[in-house]
Structure formats: C-alpha cells, structure tokens
N, C-alpha and C positions, 0 to 999 in steps of 0.2 A: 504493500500500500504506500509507504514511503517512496519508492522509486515513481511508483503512479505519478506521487505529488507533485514530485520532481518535474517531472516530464510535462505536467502539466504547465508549471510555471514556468519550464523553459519556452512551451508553444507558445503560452502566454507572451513571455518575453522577444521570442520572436517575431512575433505578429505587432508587440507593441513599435519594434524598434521599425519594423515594415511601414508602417498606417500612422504613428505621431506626423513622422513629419510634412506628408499628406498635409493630416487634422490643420496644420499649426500653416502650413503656408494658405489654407481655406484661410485661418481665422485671423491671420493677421493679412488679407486683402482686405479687409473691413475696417484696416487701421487707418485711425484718423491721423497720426505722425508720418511723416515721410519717412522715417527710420523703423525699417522694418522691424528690429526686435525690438523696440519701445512702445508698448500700449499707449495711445494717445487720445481714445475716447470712440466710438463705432460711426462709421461713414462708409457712404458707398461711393464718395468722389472722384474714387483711384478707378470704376466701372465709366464713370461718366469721359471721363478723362479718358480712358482708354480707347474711347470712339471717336478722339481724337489724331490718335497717334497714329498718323500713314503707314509710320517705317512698320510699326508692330505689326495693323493690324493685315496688311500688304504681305506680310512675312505668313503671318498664320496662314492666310488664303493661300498662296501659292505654297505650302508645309502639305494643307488640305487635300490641294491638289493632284501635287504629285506624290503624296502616301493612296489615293483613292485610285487612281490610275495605275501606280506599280502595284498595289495590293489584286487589282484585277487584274494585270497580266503573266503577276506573279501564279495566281490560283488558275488558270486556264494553261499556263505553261507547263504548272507543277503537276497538275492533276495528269494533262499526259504523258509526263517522265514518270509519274508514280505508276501508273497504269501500264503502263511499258516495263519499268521494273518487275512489277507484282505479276502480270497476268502472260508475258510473252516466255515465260522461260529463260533458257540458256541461251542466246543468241548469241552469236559471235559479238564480242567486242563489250558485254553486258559489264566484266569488272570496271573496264574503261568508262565506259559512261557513268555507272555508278558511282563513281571516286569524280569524276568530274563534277558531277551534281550535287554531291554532297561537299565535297573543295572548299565553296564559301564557307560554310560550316565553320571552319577550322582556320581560316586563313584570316592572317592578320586585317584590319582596316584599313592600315594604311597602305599595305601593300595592294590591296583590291583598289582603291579610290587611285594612287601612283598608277597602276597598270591600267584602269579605264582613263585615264589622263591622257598617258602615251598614244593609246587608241584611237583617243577621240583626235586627238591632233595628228596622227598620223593617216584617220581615215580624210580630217580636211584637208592637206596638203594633197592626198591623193584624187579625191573625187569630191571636193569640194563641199561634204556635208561630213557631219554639221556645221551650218554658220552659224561658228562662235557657240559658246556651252552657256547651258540654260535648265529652263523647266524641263525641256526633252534630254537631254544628257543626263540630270539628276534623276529622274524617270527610269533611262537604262540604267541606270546605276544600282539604283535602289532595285530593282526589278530584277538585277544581277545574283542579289546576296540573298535575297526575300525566298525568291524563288525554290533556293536549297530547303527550307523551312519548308515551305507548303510541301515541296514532292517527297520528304520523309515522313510528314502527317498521311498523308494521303496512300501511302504505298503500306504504312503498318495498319491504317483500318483495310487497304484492298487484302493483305494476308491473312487480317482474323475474317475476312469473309468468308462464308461458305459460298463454294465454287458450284454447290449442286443448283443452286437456283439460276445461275448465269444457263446453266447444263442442260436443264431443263427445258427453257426457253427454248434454248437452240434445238432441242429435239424436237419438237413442239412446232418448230419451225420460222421461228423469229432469225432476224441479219443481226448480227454483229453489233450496228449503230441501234437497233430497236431495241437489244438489251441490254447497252448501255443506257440510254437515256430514260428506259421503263422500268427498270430493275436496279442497275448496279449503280445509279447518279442520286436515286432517291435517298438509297441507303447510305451511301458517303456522303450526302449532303450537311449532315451536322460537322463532319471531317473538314468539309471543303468551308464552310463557314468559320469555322477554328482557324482554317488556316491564312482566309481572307482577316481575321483581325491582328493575329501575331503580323501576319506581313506589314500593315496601315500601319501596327505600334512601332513594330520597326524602322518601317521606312519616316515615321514621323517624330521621331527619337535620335536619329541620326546626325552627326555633325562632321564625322572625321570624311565619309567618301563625297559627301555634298558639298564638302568645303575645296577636293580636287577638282569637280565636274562642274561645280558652277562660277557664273559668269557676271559681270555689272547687271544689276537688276532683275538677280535672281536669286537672292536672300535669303536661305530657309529661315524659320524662328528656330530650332538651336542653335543655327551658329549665331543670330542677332540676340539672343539670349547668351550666347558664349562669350562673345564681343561686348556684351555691355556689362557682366557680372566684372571684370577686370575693374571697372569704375564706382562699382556698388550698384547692390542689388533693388529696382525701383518697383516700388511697390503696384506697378504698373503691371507688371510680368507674376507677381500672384495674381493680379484680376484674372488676367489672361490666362493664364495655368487653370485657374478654378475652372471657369468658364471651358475651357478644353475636356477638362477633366469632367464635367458635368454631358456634356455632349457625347465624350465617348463611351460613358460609363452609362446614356440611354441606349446608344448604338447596340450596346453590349446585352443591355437588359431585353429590347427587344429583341433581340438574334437568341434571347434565350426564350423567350414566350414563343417565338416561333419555332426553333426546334424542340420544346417541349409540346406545342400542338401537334408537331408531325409525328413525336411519339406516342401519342394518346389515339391520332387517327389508326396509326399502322397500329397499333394494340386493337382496335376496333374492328379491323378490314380484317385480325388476325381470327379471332376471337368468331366474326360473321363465318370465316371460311371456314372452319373448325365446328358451327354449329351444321354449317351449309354439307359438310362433306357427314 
C-alpha cells in the first residue's frame, strides 16, 4: 500500500509539473502589470491589445496555415506508406523504404531544416522554383518530418487489423479501392485522425526547420515568439498562447465526440448484424 502511495504522488507530481505551467501562463494573461510574474490586478487589455499586433497576429495565421496544410498532406502521404508497409509484404527494397520513412524520426532538426535549405536553393538555381522560400517551403518542410509520425501510426493500427474482413470482401467480390474506402478507411479513421493532430502540433510547434526554409515575410509565431523572449517575455504572447490553446484543445475535443460516435455506431451496425444473422 505504501508503494501504491508513492506512485500515486509521483503521477501526481508529474502531471502537476506537466499542466502548472499551462494553468499559470492562462492566468497571468489576465494580468493587469506588464511584468508577467507580478500580479497587478485582473484585465483583459493584453486580448484587446493583441488585435492589434500585425506582427503576432500575421505570424499565428500563417503558423495556422501551414500546420493545417502539412498536417493534410502529411496524413494522405502517410497513410499510403503505412499501407504499403502493412498490407504489401516483402517487396523488394521494403527495409529501404522503411528506414527512409521513418529517418525523420531520429534525425537531428537541424540537420533536416540544413539539408531542405541546400534543396530548396539548389532546386532554384536549377529550374527556377521555388521563388524565394516561404509559406510553401515551410509546408515541404514541415510535411517532411510530420509525415514519418502519421505513417508509423497508421501502419501499427493496419497490423493489429484483422486481415479477414479486407478477405472477405474481396471474395465476395469487391476491387481493391472499394475495400479500402468501405472497410479498411473507416476502421483506421480514428488512427488517421490521431495522426492528422500530432502532425498540426508539430508542425505548429516548430522553430529550428522553419527558421532554415523560411523567407522575409514569412514568420512563423515560434520563431516570433523565439525572437522576442530574448527581450522579455510580453504578456501579449500569453493572450495568444491561451487563445491557441483554447482553439486547439476544441479541435481536439470535437475529433473526440466524433470518433466516439463512430464507435457507438459501429457497436450498433455490430450488435444489428449479430441479431440479423
């Protein structure tokens, strides 16, 4: 029971040391001092204010932007490397790909963000695009690293699948693409949703490869949050963090009502066939 206790207070402690400083940057965006650790009286100025700030709120948008863009072509890239892992066998050249795709995984940041640098300037000298690095460079980039994440998710739920109902189908007399999209997309859909938010947090958390690939007037908010902590931290960028933080954390909550509907229907369609047979 003693060890129980223990363990208890360590979760405790770990959970507190995770979510304080969350709590504490919510609660001091509410401060009415400009000096973030000094309580100064409750205001919500630093919100109003913040609808002022071009550079920030110009930085969020285009943050938004290319996390929602690489998160989608991370999951539609990933899903058919996953799927090609999982379901094709031995093919020639499979350990190779494998290690390729999982690569980012493992590989330093700066070396990823250095070598899409080299890239990007060596594909403009050559065939002239990209002109000049930007929201689309930061895109590839982020779309690079993201991607390894979604096609590991996605290839360890296609394994715990069972393969008889793909099997079935195709006896049965279904193509390939119709049990994919009728069968084997429904069932990985909670996977593929997981993996479309890891890639967004990611790619919108990010400073060290967004800071190689991008270009004048294209700013993500960490590195304008990185660049301006140097000088003190304004209490402009809690508003902003809350407010992020609130947005992503509905994103989250609905992508969880909706994959908990899908599991209450498929419990019901299961539950109908089983009365029905």
């Amino acid at each position: 029971m003693k060890q129980m206790g223990k363990l208890a207070w360590a979760l405790w402690f770990g959970y507190a040391f995770l979510y304080v400083p969350i709590a504490l940057l919510i609660f001091y965006s509410f401060n009415e001092s400009r000096l973030v650790t000094v309580w100064g009286g409750f205001s919500t100025k630093w919100y109003a204010e913040l609808l002022q700030n071009d550079q920030l709120l110009g930085a969020a948008w285009l943050s938004l932007k290319v996390a929602a863009m690489s998160a989608t072509a991370s999951v539609i890239l990933g899903t058919v490397a996953g799927l090609a892992l999982a379901r094709f066998g031995r093919f020639r050249g499979r350990t190779l790909f494998g290690g390729m795709i999982t690569a980012p995984l493992v590989m330093p940041e700066v070396i990823t963000g250095l070598s899409l640098l080299l890239l990007f300037v060596a594909l403009e000298q050559a065939i002239g695009w990209p002109d000049g690095r930007g929201m689309t460079t930061i895109t590839i980039a982020h779309t690079t690293f993201t991607m390894a994440y979604v096609a590991v998710i996605i290839q360890s739920r296609l394994v715990s699948l069972d393969e008889s109902l793909e099997e079935a189908a195709m006896d049965l007399g279904a193509r390939p693409a119709k049990v994919f999209f009728v069968i084997t997309l429904p069932i990985i859909a909670p996977a593929i949703v997981s993996g479309w938010l890891l890639a967004f947090t990611l790619s919108l958390d990010d400073v060290v490869v967004a800071s190689f690939v991008s270009g004048p007037g294209s700013t993500t908010l960490p590195m304008v949050i990185f660049s301006s902590v140097k000088f003190g931290i304004s209490p402009q960028i809690n508003a902003l963090a809350t407010l992020m933080m609130v947005v992503v954390a509905t994103g989250i909550f609905i992508a969880s009502l909706v994959m908990a509907r899908q599991d209450r229907q498929k419990k019901r369609d299961e539950q109908m066939a089983v009365q029905g047979g």
